[in-house]
N, C-alpha and C positions, 0 to 999 in steps of 0.2 A: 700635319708633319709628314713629309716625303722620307719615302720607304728609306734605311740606308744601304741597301742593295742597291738602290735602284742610281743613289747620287755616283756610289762607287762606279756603277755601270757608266754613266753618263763621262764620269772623269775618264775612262779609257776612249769613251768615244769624241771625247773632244781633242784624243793626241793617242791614236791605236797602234803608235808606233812604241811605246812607253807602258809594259806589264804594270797592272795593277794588282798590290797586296789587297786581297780581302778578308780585313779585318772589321769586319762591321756584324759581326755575331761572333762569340765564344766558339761555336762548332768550325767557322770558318776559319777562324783563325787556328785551331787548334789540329787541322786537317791541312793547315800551312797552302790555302788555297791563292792562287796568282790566276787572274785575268790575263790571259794571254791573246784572244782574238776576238771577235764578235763583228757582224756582218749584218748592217740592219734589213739592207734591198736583200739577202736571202735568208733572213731568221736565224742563223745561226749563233752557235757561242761556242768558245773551249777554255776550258780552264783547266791547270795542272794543280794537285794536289803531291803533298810529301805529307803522307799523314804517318804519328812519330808510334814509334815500339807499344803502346795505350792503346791503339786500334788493332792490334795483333795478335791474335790467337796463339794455343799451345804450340800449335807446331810451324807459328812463324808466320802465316798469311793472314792477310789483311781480315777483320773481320766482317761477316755479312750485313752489318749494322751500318758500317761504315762504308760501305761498297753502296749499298742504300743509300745513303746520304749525300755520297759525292753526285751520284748520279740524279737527285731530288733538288740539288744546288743549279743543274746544269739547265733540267726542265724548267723549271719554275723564273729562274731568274732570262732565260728565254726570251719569256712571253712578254716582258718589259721592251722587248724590240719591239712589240706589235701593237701593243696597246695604249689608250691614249693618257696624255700627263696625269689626268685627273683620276686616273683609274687605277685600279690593283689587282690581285689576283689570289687568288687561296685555291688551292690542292683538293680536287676532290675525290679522284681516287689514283692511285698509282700502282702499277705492277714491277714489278724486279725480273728478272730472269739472269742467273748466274754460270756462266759459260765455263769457267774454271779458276783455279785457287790462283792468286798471285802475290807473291813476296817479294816483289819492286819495293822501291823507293820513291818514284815519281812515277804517280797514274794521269794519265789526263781524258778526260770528260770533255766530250763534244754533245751540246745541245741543239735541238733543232726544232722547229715549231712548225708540225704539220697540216695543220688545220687552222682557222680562226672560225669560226662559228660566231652568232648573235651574242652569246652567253658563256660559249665554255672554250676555249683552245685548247687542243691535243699536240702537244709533245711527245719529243723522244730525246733519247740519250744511250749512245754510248762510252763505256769507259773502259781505255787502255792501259795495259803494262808490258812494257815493252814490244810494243808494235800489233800486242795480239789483245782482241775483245775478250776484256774476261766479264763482264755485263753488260745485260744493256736493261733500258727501262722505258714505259709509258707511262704518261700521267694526263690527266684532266685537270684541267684550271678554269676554276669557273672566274668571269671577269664582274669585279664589284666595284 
């Protein structure tokens, strides 16, 4: 069975003029995530998220958890630019680094795949609100 990430990915690349909804996980959907670019000859991806008042802490900002996750959506789903049909990817380690608190409404997540290696690709990610990096992230994807 073919990831459903990865068909959703394919439908924006067969018409990248036309945002795709990513409703193919609970978390994605629930994070109200849209496909808005992706670039296969340079690795890249961005997707906007509107994640709803659930992901938001006492005093209003988005929580860490969630900031997490946008930015684990952007690496990981990546790596599907690079690797072959038959193949998949699972997360081996990932790091977060959070640059400051944001209480936007629409964050967007820019992925990018900086390595491909035999076995693992390395990823990055940043995510914006309002034009300023409030994290960014690395992860290893080992290719299976």
């Amino acid at each position: 069975m073919e990831n459903p990430d990865r068909i959703l990915l394919n439908q924006f690349l067969s018409d990248p003029t036309k945002p795709v909804t990513m409703d193919s996980s609970p978390l994605f959907a629930a994070l109200n995530a849209v496909l808005v670019d992706a670039n296969k000859a340079e690795a890249t991806i961005r997707f906007e998220f509107s994640p709803g008042d659930l992901f938001r802490q006492g005093a209003g900002f988005i929580q860490g958890g969630a900031v997490t996750a946008m930015l684990d959506f952007a690496m990981a789903l990546v790596t599907f630019l690079v690797v072959e049909k038959d193949q998949s990817i699972a997360t081996t380690s990932s790091n977060t680094s959070f640059l400051r608190p944001a209480k936007a409404r629409v964050l967007v997540a820019e992925g990018k795949v900086e390595r491909v290696g035999r076995r693992v690709i390395f990823s990055s990610a940043s995510l914006f609100a309002e034009d300023k990096c409030i994290a960014q992230g690395m992860s290893n994807l080992q290719i299976i």
